[in-house]
NUKOL-461820 format. One record per residue: residue in three letters; residue number from 0; x, y, z of N, C-alpha, C, O in turn. Coordinates in nm, 2 decimals. Each point is the difference from the previous one (the first is absolute). Layout:
@residuo: Ala, num: NUM, n.u: X, n.v: Y, n.w: Z, ca.u: X, ca.v: Y, ca.w: Z, c.u: X, c.v: Y, c.w: Z, o.u: X, o.v: Y, o.w: Z
...
***
This chain:
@residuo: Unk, num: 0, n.u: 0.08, n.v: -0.12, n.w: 0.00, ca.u: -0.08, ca.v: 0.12, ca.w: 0.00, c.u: 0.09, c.v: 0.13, c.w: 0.00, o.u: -0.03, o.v: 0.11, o.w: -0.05
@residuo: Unk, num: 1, n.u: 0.11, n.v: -0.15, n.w: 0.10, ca.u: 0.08, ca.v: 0.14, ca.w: 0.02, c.u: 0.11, c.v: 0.03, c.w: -0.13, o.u: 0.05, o.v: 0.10, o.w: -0.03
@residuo: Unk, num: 2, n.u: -0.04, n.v: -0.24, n.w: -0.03, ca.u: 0.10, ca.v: 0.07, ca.w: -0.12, c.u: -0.12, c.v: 0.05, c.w: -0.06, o.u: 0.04, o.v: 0.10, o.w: -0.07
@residuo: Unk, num: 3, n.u: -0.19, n.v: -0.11, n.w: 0.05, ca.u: -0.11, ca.v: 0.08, ca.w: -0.10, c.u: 0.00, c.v: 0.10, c.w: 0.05, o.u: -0.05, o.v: 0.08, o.w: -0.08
@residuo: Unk, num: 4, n.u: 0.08, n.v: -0.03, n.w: 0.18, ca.u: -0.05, ca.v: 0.10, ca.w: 0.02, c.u: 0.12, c.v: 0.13, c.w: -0.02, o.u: -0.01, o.v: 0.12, o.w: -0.01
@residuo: Unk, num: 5, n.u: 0.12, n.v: -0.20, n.w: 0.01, ca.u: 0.11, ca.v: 0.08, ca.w: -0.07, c.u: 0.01, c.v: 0.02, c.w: -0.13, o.u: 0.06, o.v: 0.10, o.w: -0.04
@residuo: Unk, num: 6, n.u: -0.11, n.v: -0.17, n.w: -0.04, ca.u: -0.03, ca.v: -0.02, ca.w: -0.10, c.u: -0.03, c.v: 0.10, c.w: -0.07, o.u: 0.05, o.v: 0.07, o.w: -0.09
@residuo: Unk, num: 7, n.u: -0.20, n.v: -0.08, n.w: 0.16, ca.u: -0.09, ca.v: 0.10, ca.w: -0.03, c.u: 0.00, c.v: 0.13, c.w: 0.02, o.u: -0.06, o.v: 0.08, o.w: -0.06
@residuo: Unk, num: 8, n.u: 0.19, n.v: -0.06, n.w: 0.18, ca.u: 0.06, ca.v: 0.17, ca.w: 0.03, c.u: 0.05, c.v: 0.04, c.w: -0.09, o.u: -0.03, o.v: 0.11, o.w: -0.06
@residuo: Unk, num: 9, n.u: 0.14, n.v: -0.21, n.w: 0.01, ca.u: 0.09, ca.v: 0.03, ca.w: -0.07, c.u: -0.09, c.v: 0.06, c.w: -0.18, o.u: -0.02, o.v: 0.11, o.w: -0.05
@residuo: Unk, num: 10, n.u: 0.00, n.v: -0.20, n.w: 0.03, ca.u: -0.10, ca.v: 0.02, ca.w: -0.12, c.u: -0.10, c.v: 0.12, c.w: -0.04, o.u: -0.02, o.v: 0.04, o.w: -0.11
@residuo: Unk, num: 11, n.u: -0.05, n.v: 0.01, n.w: 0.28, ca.u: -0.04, ca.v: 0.12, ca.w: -0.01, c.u: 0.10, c.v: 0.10, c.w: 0.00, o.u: 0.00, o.v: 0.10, o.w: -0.08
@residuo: Unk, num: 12, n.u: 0.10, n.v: -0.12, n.w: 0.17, ca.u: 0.10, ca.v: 0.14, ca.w: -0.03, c.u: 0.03, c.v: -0.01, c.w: -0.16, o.u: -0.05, o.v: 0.09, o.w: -0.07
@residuo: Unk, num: 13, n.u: 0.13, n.v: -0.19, n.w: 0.00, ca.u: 0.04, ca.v: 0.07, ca.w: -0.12, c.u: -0.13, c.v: 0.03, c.w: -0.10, o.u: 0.04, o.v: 0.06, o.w: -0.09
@residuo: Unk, num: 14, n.u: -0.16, n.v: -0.08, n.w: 0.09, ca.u: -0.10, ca.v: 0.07, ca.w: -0.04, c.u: 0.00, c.v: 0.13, c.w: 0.05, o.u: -0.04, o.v: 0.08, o.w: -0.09
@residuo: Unk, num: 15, n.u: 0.06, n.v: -0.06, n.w: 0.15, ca.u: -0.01, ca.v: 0.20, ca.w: 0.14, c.u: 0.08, c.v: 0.03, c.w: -0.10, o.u: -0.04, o.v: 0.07, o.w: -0.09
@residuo: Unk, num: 16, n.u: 0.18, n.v: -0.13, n.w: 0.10, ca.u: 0.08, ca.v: 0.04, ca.w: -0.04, c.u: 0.06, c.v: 0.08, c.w: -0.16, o.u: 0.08, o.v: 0.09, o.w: -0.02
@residuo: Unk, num: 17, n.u: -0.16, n.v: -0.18, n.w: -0.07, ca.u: -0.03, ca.v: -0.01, ca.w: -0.12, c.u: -0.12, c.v: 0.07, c.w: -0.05, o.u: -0.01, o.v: -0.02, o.w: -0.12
@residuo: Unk, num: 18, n.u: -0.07, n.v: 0.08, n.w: 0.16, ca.u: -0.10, ca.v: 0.08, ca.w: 0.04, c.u: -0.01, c.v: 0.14, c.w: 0.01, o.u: -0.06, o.v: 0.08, o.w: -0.05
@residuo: Unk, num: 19, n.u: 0.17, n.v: -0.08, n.w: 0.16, ca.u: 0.07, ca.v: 0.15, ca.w: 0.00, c.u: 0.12, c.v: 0.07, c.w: -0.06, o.u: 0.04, o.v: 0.11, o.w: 0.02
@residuo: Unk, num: 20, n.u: 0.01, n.v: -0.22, n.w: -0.12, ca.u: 0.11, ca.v: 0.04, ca.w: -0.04, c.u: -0.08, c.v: 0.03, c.w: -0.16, o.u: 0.05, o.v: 0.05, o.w: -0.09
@residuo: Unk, num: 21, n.u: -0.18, n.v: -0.09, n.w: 0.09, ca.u: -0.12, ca.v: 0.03, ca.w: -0.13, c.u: -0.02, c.v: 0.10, c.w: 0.01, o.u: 0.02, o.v: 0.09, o.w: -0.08
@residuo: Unk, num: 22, n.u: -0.08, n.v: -0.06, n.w: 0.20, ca.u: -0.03, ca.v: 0.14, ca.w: 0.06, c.u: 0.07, c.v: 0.14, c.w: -0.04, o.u: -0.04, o.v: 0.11, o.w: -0.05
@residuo: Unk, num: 23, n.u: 0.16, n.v: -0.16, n.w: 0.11, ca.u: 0.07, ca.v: 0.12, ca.w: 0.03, c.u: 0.06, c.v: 0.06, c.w: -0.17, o.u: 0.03, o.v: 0.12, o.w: -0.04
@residuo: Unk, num: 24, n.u: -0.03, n.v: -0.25, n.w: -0.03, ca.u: 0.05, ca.v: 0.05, ca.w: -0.19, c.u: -0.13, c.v: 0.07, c.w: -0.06, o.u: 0.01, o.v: 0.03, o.w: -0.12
@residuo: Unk, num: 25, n.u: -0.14, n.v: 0.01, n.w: 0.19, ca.u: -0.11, ca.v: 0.07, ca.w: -0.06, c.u: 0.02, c.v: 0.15, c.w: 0.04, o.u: 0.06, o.v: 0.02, o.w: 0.10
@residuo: Unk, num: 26, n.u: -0.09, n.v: 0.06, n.w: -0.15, ca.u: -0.07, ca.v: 0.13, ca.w: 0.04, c.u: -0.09, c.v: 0.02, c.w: 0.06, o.u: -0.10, o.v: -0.07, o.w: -0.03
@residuo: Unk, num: 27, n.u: 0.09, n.v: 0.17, n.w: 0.14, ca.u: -0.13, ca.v: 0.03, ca.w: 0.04, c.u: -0.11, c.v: -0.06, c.w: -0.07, o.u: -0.06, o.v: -0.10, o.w: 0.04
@residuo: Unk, num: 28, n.u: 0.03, n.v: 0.20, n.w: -0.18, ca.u: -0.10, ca.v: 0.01, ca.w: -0.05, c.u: -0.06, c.v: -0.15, c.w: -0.08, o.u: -0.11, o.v: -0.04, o.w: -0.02
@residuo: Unk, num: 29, n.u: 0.25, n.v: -0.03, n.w: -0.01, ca.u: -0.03, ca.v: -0.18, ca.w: -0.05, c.u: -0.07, c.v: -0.03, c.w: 0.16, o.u: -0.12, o.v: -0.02, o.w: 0.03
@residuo: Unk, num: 30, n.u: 0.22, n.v: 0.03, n.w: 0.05, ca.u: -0.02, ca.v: -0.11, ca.w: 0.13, c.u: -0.21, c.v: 0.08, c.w: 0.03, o.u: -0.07, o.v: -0.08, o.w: 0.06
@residuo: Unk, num: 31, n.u: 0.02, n.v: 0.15, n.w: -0.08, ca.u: -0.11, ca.v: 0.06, ca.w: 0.02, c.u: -0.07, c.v: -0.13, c.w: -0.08, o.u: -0.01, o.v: -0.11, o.w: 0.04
@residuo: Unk, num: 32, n.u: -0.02, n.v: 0.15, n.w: -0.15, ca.u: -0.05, ca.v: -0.05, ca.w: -0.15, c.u: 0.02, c.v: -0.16, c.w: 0.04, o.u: -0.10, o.v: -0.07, o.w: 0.01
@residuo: Unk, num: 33, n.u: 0.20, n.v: 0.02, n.w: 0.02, ca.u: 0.00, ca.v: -0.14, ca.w: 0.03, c.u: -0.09, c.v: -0.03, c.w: 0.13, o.u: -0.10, o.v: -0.07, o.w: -0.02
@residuo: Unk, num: 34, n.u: 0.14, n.v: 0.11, n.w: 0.15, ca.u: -0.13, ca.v: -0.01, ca.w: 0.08, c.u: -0.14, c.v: 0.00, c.w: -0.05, o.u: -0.09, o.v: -0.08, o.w: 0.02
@residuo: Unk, num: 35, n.u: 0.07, n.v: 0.22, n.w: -0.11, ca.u: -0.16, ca.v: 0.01, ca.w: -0.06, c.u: -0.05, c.v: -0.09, c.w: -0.05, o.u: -0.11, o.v: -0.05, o.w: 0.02
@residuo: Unk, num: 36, n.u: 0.23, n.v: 0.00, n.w: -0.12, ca.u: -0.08, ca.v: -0.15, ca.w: -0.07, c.u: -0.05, c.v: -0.09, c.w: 0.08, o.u: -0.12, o.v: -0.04, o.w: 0.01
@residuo: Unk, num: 37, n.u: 0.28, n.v: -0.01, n.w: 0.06, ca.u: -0.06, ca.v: -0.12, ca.w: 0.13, c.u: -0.10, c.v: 0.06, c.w: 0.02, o.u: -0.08, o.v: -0.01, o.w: -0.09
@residuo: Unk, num: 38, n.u: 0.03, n.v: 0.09, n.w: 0.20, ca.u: -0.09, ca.v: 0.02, ca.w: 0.06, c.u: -0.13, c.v: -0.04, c.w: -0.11, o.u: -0.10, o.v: -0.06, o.w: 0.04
@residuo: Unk, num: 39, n.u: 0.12, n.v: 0.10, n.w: -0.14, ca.u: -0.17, ca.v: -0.02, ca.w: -0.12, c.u: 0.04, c.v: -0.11, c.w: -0.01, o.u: -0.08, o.v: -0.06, o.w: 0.08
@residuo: Unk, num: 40, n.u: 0.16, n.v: -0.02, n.w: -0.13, ca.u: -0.04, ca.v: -0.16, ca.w: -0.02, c.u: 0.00, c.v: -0.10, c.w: 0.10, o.u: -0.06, o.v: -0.10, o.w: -0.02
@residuo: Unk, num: 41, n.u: 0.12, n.v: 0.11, n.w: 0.12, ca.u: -0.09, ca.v: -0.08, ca.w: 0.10, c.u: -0.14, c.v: 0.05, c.w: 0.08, o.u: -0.07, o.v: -0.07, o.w: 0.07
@residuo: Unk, num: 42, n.u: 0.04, n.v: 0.22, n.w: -0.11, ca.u: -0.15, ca.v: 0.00, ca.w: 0.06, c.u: -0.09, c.v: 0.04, c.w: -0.09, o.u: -0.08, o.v: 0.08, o.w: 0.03
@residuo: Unk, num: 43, n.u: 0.09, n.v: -0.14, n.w: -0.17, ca.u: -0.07, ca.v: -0.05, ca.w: -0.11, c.u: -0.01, c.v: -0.13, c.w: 0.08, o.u: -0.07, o.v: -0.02, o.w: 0.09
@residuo: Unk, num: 44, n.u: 0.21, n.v: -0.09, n.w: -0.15, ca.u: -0.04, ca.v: -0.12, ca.w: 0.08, c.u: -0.04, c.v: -0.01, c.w: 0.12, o.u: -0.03, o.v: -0.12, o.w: 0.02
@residuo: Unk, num: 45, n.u: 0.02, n.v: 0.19, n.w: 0.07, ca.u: -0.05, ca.v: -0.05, ca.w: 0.11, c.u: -0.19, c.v: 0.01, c.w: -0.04, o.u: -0.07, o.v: -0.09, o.w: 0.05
@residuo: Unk, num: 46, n.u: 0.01, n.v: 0.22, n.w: -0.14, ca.u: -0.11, ca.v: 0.01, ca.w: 0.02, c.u: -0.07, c.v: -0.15, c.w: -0.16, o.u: -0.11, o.v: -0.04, o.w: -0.02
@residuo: Unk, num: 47, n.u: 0.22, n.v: 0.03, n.w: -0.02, ca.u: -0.08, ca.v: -0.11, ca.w: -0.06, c.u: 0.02, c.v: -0.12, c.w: 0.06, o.u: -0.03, o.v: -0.09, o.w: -0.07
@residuo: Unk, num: 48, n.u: 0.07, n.v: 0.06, n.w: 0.20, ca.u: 0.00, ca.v: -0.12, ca.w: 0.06, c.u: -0.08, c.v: 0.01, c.w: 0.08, o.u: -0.04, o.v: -0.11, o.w: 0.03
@residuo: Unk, num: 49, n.u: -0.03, n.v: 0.21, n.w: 0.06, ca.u: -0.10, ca.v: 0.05, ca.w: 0.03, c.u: -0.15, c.v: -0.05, c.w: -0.09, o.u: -0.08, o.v: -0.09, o.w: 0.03
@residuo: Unk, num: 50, n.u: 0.09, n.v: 0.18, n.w: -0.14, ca.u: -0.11, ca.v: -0.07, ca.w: -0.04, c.u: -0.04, c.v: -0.13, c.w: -0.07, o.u: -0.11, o.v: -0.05, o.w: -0.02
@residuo: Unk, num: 51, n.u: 0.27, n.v: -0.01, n.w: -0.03, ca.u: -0.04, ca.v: -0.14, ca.w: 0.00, c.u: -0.04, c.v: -0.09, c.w: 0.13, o.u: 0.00, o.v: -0.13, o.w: -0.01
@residuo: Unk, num: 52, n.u: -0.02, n.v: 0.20, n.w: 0.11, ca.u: -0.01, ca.v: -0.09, ca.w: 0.08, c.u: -0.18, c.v: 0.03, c.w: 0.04, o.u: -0.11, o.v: -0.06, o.w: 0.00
@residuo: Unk, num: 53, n.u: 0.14, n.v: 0.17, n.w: 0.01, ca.u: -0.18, ca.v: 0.01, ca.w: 0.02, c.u: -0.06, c.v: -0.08, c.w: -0.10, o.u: -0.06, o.v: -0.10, o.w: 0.03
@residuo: Unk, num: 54, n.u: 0.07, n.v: 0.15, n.w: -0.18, ca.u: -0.07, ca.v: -0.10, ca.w: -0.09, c.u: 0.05, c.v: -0.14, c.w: -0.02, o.u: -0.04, o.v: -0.05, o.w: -0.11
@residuo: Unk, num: 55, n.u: 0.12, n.v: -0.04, n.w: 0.20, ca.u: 0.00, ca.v: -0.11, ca.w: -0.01, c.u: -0.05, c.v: -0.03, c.w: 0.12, o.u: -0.01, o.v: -0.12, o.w: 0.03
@residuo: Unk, num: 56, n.u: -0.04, n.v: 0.22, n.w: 0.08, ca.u: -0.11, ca.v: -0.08, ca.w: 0.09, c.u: -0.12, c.v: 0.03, c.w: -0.07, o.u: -0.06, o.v: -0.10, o.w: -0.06
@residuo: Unk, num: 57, n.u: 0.02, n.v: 0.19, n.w: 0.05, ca.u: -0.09, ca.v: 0.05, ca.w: -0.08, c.u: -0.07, c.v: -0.10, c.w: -0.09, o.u: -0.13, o.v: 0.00, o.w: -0.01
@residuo: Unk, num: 58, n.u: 0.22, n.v: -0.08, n.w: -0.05, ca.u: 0.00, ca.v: -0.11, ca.w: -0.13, c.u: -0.07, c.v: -0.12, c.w: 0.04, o.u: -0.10, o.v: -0.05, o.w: -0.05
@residuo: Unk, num: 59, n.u: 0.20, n.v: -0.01, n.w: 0.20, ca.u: -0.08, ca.v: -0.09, ca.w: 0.05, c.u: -0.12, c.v: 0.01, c.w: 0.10, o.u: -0.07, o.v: -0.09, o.w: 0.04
@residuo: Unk, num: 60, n.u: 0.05, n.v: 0.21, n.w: -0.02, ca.u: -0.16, ca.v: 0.03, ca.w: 0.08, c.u: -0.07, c.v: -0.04, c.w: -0.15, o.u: -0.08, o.v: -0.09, o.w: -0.01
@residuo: Unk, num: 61, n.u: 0.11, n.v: 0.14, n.w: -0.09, ca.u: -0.14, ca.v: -0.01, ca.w: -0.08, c.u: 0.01, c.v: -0.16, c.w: -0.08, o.u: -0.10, o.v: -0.04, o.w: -0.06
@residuo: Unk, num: 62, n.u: 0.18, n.v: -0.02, n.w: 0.08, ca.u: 0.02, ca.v: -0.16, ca.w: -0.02, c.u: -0.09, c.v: -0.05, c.w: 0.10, o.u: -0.12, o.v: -0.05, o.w: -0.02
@residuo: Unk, num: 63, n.u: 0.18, n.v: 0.07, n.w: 0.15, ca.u: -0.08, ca.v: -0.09, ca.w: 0.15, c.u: -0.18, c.v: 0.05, c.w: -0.07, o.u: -0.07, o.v: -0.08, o.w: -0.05
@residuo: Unk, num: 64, n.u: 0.04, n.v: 0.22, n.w: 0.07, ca.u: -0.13, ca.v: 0.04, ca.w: -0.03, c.u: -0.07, c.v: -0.11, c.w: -0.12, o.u: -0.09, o.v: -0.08, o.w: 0.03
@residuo: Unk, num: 65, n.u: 0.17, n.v: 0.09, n.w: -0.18, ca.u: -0.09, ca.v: -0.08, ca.w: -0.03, c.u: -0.03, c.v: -0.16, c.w: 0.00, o.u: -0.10, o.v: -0.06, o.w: -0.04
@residuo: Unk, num: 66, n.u: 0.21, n.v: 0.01, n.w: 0.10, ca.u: -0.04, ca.v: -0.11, ca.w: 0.05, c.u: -0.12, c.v: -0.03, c.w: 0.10, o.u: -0.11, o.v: -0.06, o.w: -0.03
@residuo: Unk, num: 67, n.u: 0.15, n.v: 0.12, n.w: 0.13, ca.u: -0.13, ca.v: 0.03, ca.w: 0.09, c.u: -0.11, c.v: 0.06, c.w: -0.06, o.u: -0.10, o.v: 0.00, o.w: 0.08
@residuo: Unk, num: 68, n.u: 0.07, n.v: 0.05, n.w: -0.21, ca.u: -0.13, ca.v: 0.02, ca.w: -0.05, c.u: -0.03, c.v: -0.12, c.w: -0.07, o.u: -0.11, o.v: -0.02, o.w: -0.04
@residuo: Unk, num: 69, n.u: 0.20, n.v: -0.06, n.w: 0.01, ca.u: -0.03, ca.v: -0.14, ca.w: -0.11, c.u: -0.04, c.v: -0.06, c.w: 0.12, o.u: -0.12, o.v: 0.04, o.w: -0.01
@residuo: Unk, num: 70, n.u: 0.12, n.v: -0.13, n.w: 0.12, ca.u: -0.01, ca.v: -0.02, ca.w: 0.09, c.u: -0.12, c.v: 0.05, c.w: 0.06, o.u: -0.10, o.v: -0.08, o.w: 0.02
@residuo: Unk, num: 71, n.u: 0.09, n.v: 0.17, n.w: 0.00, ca.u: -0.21, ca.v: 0.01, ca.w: 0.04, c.u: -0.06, c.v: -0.02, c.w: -0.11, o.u: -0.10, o.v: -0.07, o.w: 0.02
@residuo: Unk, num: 72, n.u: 0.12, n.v: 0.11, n.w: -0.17, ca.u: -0.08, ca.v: -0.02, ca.w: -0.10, c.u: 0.00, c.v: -0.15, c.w: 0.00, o.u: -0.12, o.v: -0.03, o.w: -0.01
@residuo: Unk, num: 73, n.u: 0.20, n.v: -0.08, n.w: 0.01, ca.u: 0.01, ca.v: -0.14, ca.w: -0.02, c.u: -0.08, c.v: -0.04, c.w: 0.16, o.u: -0.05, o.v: -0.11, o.w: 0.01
@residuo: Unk, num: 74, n.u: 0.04, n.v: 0.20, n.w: 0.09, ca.u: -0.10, ca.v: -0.06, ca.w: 0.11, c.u: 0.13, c.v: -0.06, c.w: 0.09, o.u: -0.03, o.v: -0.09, o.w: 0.08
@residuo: Unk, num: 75, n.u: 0.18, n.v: 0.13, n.w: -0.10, ca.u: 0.05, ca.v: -0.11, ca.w: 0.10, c.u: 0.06, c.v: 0.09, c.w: 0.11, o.u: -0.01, o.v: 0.12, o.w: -0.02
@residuo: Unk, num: 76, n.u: 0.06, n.v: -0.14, n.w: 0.10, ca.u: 0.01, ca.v: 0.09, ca.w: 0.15, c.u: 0.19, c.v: -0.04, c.w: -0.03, o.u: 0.06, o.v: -0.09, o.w: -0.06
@residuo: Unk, num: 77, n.u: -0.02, n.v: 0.17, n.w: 0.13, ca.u: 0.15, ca.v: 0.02, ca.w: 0.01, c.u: 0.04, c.v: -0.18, c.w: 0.02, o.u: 0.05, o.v: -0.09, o.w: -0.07
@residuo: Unk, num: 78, n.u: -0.11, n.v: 0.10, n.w: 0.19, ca.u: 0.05, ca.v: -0.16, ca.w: 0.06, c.u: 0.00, c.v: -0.11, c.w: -0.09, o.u: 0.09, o.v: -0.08, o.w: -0.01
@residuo: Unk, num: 79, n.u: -0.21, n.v: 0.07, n.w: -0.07, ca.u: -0.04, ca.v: -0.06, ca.w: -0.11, c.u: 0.15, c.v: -0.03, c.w: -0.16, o.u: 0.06, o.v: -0.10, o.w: -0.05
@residuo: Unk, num: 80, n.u: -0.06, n.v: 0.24, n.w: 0.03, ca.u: 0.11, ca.v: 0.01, ca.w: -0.07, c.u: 0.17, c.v: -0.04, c.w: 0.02, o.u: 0.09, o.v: -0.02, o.w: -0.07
@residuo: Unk, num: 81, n.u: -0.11, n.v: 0.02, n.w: 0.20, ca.u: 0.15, ca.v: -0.01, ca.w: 0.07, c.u: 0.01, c.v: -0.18, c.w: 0.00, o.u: 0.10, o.v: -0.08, o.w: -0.02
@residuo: Unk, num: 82, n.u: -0.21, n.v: 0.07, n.w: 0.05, ca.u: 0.06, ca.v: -0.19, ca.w: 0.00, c.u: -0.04, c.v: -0.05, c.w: -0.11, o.u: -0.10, o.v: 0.03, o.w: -0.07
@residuo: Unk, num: 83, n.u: 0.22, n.v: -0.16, n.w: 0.01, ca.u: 0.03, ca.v: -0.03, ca.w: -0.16, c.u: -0.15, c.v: -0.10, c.w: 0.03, o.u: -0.04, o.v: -0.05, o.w: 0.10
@residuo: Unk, num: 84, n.u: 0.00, n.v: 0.06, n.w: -0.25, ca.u: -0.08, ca.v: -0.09, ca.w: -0.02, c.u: 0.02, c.v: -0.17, c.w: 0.01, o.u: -0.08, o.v: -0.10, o.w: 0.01
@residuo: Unk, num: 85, n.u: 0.15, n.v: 0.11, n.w: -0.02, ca.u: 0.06, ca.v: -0.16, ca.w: -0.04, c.u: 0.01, c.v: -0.06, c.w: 0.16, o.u: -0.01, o.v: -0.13, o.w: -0.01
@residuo: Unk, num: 86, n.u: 0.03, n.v: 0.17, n.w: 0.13, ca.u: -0.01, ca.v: -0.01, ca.w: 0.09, c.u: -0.19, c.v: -0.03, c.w: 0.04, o.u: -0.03, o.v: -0.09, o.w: 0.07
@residuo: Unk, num: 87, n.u: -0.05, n.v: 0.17, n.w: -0.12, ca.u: -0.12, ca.v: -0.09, ca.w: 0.03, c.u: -0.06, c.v: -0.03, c.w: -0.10, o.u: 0.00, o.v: 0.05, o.w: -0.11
@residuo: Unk, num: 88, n.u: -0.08, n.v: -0.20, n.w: 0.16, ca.u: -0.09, ca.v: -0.08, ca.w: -0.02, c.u: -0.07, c.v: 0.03, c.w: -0.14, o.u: -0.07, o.v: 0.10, o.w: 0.00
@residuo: Unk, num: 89, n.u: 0.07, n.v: -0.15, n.w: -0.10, ca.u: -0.10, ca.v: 0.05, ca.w: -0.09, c.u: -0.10, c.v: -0.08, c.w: 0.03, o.u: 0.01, o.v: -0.10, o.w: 0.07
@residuo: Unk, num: 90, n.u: -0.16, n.v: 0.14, n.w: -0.14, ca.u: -0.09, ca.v: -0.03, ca.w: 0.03, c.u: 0.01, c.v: -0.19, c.w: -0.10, o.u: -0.04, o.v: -0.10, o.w: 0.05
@residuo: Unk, num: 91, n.u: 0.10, n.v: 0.10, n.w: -0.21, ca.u: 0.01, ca.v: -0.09, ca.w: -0.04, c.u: 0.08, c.v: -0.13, c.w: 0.09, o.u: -0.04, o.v: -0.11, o.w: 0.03
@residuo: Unk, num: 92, n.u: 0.14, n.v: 0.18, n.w: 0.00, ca.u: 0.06, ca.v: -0.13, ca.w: 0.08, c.u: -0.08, c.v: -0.05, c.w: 0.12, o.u: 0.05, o.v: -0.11, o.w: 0.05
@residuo: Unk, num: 93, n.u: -0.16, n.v: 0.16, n.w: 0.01, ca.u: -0.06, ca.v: -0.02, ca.w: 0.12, c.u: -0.12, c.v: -0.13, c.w: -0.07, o.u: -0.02, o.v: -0.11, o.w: 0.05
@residuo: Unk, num: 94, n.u: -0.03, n.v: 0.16, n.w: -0.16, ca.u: -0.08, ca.v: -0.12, ca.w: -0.05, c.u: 0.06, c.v: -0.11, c.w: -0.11, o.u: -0.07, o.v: -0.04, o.w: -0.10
@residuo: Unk, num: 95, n.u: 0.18, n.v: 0.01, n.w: 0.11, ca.u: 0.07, ca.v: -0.10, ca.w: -0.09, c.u: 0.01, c.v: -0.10, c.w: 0.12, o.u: 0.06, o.v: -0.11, o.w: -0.01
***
């Protein structure tokens, strides 16, 4: 555990390190313009991960919904649907 975790120090420093030596070869007005972007493209992506998430709950509420409307129109109750058929009795096999 402890060599990972040196590891992992180490690994972050020459990132820092490599980072700031990016840094410091910009100008002001680059090093500005480069934050701005970052900043827009991860909080573009952040807001479309956002709403792909609403509309993929979203997606399966209206799946669950229409099942559950097939299900009262067919007359069967949740419980009904949840256990396989093959598990009960048909009425054929009972008079054979």
């Amino acid at each position: 555990m402890k060599k990972f975790k040196q590891h992992a120090s180490g690994l972050t420093e020459q990132v820092r390190i490599r980072l700031q030596k990016g840094c410091n070869n910009l100008s002001p007005q680059k090093r500005m313009i480069t934050i701005m972007c970052l900043c827009f493209t991860f909080g573009i992506a952040s807001l479309y991960m956002t709403a792909s998430s609403f509309y993929s709950i979203w997606w399966s509420d209206q799946q669950k919904n229409q099942i559950h409307q097939v299900n009262k129109e067919s007359g069967l109750h949740l419980s009904d649907s949840i256990l396989d058929k093959s598990s009960k009795p048909s009425k054929q096999s009972e008079h054979e």
